[in-house]
BAMI-110928 format. One record per residue (C-alpha): x, y, z. Coordinates in pm, whole numbers, padded with zeros to 5 digits, always signed. Layout:
# BAMI-110928
XYZ/...
This chain:
# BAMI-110928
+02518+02391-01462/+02338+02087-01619/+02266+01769-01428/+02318+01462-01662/+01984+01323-01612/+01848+01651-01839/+02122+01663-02089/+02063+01358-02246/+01876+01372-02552/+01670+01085-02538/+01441+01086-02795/+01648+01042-03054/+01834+00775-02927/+01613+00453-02948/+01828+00187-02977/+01693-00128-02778/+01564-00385-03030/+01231-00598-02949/+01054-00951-02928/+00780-00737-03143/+00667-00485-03351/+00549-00250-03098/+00903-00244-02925/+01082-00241-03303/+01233+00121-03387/+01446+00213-03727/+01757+00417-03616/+01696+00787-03535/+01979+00915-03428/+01990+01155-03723/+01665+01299-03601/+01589+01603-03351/+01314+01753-03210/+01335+02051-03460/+01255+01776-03748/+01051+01519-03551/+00812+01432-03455/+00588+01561-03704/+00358+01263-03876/+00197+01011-03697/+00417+00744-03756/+00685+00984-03602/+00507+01012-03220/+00414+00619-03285/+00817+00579-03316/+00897+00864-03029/+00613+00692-02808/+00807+00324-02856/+01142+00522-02744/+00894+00638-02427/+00817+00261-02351/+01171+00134-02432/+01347+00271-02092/+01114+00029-01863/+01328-00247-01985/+01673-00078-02024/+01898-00245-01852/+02267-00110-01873/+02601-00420-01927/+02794-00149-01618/+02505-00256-01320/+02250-00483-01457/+02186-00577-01076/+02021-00213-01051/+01745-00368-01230/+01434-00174-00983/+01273-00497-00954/+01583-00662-00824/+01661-00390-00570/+01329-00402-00435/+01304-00705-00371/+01640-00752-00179/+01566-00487-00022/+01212-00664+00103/+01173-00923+00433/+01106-01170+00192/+01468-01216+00006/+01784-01217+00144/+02095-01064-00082/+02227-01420-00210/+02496-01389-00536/+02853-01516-00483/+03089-01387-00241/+03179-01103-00478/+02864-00972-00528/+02893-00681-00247/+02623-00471-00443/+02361-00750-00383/+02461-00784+00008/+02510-00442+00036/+02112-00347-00063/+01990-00616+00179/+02176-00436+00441/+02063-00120+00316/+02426+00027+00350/+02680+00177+00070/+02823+00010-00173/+02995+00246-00319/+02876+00656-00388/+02693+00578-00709/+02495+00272-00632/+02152+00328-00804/+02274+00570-01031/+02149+00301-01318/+01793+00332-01175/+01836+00727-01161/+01962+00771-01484/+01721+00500-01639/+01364+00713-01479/+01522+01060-01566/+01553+00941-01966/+01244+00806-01971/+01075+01117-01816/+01332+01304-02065/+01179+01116-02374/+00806+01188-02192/+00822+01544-02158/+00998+01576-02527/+00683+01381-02659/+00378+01568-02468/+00527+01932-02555/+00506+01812-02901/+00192+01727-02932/+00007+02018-03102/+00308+02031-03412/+00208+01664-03509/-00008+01583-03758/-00278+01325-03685/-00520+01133-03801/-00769+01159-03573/-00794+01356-03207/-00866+00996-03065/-00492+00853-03165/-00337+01251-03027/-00540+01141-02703/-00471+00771-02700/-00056+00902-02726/-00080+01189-02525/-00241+00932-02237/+00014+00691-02239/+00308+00930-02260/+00185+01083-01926/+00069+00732-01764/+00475+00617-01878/+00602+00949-01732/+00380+00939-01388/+00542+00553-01383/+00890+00695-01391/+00849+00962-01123/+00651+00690-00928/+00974+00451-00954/+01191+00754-00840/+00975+00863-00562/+00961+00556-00417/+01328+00481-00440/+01452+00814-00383/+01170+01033-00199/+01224+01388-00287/+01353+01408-00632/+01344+01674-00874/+01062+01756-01080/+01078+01859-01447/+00806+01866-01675/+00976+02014-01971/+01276+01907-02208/+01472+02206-02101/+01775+02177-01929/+01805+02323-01627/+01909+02243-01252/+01611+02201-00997/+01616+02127-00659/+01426+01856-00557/+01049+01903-00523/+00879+01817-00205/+00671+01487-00230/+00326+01686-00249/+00463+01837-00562/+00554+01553-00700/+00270+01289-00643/+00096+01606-00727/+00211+01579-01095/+00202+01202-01115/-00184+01209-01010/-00232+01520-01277/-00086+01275-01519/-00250+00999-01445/-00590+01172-01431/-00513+01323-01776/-00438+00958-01910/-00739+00822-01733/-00980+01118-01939/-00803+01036-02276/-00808+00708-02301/-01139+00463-02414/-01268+00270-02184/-01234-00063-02418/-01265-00358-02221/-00964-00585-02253/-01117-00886-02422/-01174-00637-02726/-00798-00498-02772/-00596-00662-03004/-00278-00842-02999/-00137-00493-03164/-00197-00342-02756/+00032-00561-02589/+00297-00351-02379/+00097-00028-02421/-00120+00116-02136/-00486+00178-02134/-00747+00354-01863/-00773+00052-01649/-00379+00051-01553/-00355+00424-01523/-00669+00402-01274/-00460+00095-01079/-00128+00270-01105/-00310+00605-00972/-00422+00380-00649/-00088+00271-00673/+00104+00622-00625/-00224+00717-00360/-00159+00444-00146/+00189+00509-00105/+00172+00888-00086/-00115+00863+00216/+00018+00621+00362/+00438+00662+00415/+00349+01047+00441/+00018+00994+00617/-00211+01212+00460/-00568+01198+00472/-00563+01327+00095/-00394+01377-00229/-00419+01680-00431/-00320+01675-00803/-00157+01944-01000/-00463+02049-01097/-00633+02120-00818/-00816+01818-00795/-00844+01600-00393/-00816+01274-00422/-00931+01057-00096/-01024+00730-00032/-01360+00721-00173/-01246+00865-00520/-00954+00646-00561/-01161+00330-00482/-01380+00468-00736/-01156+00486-01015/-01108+00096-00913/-01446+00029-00876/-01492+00118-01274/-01181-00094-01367/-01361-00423-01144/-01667-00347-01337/-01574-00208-01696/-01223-00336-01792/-01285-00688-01875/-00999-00792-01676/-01061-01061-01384/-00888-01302-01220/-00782-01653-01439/-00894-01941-01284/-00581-02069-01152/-00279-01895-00958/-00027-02155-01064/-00135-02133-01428/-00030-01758-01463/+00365-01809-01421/+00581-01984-01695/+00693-02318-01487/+00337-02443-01589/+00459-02427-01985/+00356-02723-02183/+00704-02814-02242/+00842-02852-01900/+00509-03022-01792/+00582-03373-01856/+00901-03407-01677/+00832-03166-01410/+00618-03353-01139/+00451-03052-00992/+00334-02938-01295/+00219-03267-01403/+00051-03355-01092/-00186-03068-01074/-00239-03088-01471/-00097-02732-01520/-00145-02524-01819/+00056-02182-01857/-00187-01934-01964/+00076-01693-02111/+00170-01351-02173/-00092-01314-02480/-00433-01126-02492/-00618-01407-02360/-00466-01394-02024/-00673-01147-01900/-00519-01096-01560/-00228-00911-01660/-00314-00551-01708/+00052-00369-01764/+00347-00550-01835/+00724-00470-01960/+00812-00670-02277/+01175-00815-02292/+01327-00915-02652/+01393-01220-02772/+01651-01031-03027/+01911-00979-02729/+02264-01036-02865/+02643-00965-02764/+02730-00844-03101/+02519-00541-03127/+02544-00405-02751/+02187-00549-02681/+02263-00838-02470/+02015-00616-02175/+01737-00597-02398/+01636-00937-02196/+01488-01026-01872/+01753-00966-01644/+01600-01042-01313/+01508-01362-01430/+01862-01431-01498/+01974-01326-01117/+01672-01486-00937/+01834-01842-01052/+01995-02047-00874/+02405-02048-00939/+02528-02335-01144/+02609-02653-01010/+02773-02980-01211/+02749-02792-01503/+02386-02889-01599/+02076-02784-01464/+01912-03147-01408/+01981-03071-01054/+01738-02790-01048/+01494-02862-01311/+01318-02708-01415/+01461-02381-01254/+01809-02278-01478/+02099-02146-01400/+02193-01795-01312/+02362-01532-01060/+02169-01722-00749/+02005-01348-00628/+01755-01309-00408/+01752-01624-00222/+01400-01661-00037/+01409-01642+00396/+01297-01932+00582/+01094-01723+00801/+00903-01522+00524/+00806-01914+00427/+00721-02024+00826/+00519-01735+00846/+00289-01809+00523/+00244-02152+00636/+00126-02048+00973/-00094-01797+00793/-00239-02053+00521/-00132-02415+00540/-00298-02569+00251/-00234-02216+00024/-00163-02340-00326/+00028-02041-00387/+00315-02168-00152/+00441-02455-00402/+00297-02233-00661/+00526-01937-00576/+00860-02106-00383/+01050-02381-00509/+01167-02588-00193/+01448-02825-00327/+01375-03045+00007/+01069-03119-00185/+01134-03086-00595/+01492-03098-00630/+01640-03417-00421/+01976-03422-00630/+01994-02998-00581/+02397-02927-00523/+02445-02670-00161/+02732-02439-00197/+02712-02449-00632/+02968-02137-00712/+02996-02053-00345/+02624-01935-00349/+02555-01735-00050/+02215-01642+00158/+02107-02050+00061/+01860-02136+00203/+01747-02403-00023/+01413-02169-00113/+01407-02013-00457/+01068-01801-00612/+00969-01926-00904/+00771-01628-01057/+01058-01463-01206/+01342-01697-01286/+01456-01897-01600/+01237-02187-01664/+01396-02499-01839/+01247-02773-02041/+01422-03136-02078/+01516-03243-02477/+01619-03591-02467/+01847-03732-02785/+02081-04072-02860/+02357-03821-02706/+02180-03771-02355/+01954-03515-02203/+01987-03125-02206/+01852-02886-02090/+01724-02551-02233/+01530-02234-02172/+01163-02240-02292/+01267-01943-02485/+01415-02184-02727/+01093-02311-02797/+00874-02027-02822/+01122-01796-03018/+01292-01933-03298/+01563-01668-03294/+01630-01601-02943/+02005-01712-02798/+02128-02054-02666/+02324-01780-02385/+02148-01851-02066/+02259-01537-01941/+02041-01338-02210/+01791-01541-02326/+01481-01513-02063/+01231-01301-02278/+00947-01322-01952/+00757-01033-01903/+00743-00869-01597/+00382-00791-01462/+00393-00469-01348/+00005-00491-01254/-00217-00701-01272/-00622-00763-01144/-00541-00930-00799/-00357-00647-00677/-00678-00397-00810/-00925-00603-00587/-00660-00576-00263/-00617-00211-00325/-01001-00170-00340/-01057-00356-00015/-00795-00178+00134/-00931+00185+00025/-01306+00083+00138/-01223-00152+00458/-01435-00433+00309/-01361-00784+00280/-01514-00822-00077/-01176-00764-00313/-00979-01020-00035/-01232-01296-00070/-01212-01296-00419/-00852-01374-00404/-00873-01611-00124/-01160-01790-00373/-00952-01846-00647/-00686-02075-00433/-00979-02288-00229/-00901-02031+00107/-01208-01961+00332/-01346-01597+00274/-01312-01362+00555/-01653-01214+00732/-01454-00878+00916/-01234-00642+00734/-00835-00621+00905/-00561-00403+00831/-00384-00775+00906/-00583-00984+00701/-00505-00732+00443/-00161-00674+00426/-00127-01072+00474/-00321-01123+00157/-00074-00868-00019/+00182-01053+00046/+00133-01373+00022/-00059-01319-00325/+00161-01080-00499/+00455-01224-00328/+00801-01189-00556/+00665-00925-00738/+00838-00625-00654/+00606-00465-00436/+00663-00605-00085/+00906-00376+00014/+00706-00049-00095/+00385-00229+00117/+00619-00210+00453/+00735+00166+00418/+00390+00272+00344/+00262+00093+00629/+00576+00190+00835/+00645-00186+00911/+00970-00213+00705/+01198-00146+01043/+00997-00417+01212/+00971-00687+00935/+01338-00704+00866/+01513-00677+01232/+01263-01013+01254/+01503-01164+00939/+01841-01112+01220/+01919-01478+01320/+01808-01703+01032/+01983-01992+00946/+02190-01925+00583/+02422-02122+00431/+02759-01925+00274/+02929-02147+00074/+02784-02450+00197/+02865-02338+00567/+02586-02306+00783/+02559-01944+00947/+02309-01686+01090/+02185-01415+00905/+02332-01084+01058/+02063-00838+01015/+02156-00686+01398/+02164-00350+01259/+01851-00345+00971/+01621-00128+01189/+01842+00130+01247/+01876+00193+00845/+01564+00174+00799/+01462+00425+01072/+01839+00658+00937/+01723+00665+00572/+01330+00645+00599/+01393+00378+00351/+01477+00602+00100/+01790+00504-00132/+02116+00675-00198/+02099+00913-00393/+02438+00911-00674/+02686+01116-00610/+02775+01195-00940/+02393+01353-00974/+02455+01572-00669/+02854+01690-00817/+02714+01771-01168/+02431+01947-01009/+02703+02191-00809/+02562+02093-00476/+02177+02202-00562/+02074+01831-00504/+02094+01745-00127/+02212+01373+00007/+01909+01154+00127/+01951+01118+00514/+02157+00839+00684/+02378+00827+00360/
């Protein structure tokens, strides 16, 4: 018996267009892993069909986006959508929707591992040009497939573990074995790859992995593994023990070597602070804000997932586009978007708690990062429409990391409104609903400097945060003062919910969400979260796992508790 997340044959199939070269693929669905890869230029291609699976979204559940999940699933966000959007109330609950929930983000890690393993057990048959580019490959085809089992075992918990393109049915592997093989992987890629700083890559490096994000993503997986398991230690596949001191290590040489550091200014690094929004939005204006981009010279951003500005209806690639950005916005509301400016339109997900914002302003009043993260539209949007398309969860709080950013172009005929993708890519759609090309920031330098404080108990990666936004610095190391600065600095950005499971706070955090005050369709109610900390403590936080997987696997796969 096959399960369907082995059958698929994945690297040939690479059919998600891109915003750039690096994501661009011909069609090579004639091709097979008898016949390719054999040149160069062939693992270049089957590498690009490696990377294109972190932004795959699928047009049956686009809402299964990982980043979306996770952060419904968070204290920070509450469900939000329409009334008909069960799926998105139905993860904030952390009950069934239906049997097959997150089989999008299931299927979507088991390719991607599929196209990994095809790629690595190929490497000896291609011929290269030099054993630096077979390393360079090799590296980030094990740092892509150490992401994937990193997305599934935090989703999923035990999951099986296959290293090989064979089909076959596993069980699933116990978490040692697989954190095991993501820190063997991530090792590997660490060894293989130079250690160029990042103000000497070029442009051509965008989207691809280096040392420094394999050594953050292997604190990353560490973290998470000690810390929801409580261990004292990690032990790779290849025999090697990872503890604390070793893993802040690893992060010690990215803080040193990597070139990567902190940009002057938090606001700066998130697309509201465009130059073509700037003169008619006032908060950008005010505090003279200048986006620094998505380019080489933001040196901040150390892995990111590249969207396409190529997405189209015609050639089933409307989900080659930012998706979440597209649900984090607010629901429509006369029909323009002046009301919101210069936050667009969208599916109105993810609607930000009052409380998560009470509790940052207790924490740091005069925080920049709270106008620089939230959008409060008691404050920046005075005309803002309650109850737009029976929007649910309101609670007049939207992020403003991830969401579609408009820009005002006045003519005889009136003012509209439009996407800044309209302005920085010639050829990407007028369709709101798939033209937000933002990357997502899978890591970037902050979050190395919190992970190193947290690994060595010292205040020194904290106050560098807290510098950058005019905060005090600490003088005494806290597990608090820690996982405060976690959130409140990386807030939005998909990693909020895996912080509270490691730290075995997620039970806590979101039974304090029961009670807030929501508005459903412009009708002012209490959040019902009566029942959060009993899912949490049923499932261990763990997700569903799709019946279909378990069916086509006769039974060998076993249900996640509390599901």
């Amino acid at each position: 018996m096959k399960t369907s997340h082995i059958i698929l044959s994945a690297l040939t199939i690479l059919a998600l267009a891109s915003c750039n070269d690096f994501l661009s693929t011909e069609d090579l669905t004639r091709k097979d892993s008898s016949n390719f890869p054999k040149t160069q230029s062939d693992a270049e291609q089957s590498l690009t069909g490696c990377y294109a699976m972190l932004r795959y979204l699928t047009p049956d559940n686009e809402s299964e986006h990982p980043m979306i999940v996770a952060e419904i699933l968070s204290d920070d966000r509450f469900g939000g959508g329409g009334p008909d959007d069960a799926f998105l109330h139905n993860v904030d609950n952390l009950t069934a929707y239906n049997n097959d929930m997150f089989k999008e983000i299931w299927d979507d890690d088991y390719k991607g591992i599929h196209r990994c393993n095809q790629l690595i057990e190929q490497m000896g048959q291609i011929n290269w040009t030099s054993d630096q580019d077979k390393a360079q490959t090799d590296g980030e085809a094990r740092f892509l497939r150490a992401y994937y089992y990193l997305s599934l075992a935090r989703f999923f918990g035990n999951v099986p573990l296959i290293t090989t393109s064979l089909s076959n049915n596993p069980p699933q592997a116990s978490a040692d074995e697989v954190y095991a093989q993501i820190a063997s992987d991530l090792l590997t890629a660490i060894n293989e790859m130079p250690s160029t700083p990042a103000n000497e890559l070029s442009s051509a490096r965008l989207g691809h992995a280096n040392r420094w994000a394999a050594e953050g993503l292997l604190a990353r997986a560490y973290l998470f593994y000690t810390g929801y398991y409580q261990k004292e230690s990690l032990t790779a596949a290849d025999g090697t023990v990872l503890d604390n001191a070793k893993v802040a290590a690893y992060l010690k040489d990215c803080i040193d070597n990597s070139g990567y550091k902190l940009m002057p200014d938090f606001r700066n690094l998130w697309p509201y602070a465009n130059k073509y929004s700037k003169a008619d939005y006032k908060y950008a204006s005010d505090n003279d804000l200048n986006w620094y981009g998505e380019g080489i010279d933001n040196l901040e951003f150390m892995f990111s997932i590249k969207y396409s500005s190529k997405a189209n209806w015609d050639d089933n690639n409307a989900y080659a586009n930012n998706e979440a950005c597209l649900f984090f916005s607010p629901r429509e509301s006369d029909g323009s978007t002046a009301n919101n400016f210069p936050l667009g339109i969208g599916w109105g997900a993810g609607t930000v708690s009052s409380k998560m914002l009470a509790e940052w302003k207790a924490y740091a009043p005069k925080d920049p990062r709270i106008d620089g993260s939230i959008f409060d539209v008691t404050k920046e949007a005075p005309n803002y429409s309650w109850g737009a398309d029976k929007q649910q969860d309101e609670t007049g709080l939207w992020e403003k990391k991830y969401c579609a950013i408009n820009y005002k172009v006045s003519s005889d005929d009136g003012d509209t409104y439009q996407n800044i993708s309209m302005a920085l890519y010639p050829d990407v759609s007028s369709d709101y609903m798939i033209n937000n090309v933002q990357d997502i920031v899978v890591l970037r330098f902050a979050d190395i400097l919190l992970m190193h404080s947290e690994l060595t108990k010292t205040v020194d990666g904290i106050n560098h945060v807290r510098a950058r936004v005019g905060l005090p610095a600490i003088s005494t190391y806290s597990d608090q003062a820690l996982q405060s600065e976690r959130r409140f600095e990386l807030a939005f950005e998909g990693e909020r919910w895996f912080d509270l499971l490691r730290w075995h706070k997620a039970a806590q955090a979101l039974a304090a969400e029961n009670g807030v005050t929501v508005r459903n369709n412009n009708v002012e109610e209490s959040k019902d979260m009566s029942n959060i900390a009993q899912r949490v403590e049923a499932t261990g936080g763990f997700l569903q796992i799709p019946q279909s997987q378990i069916d086509l696997s006769n039974g060998v796969l076993k249900q996640n508790k509390g599901w």
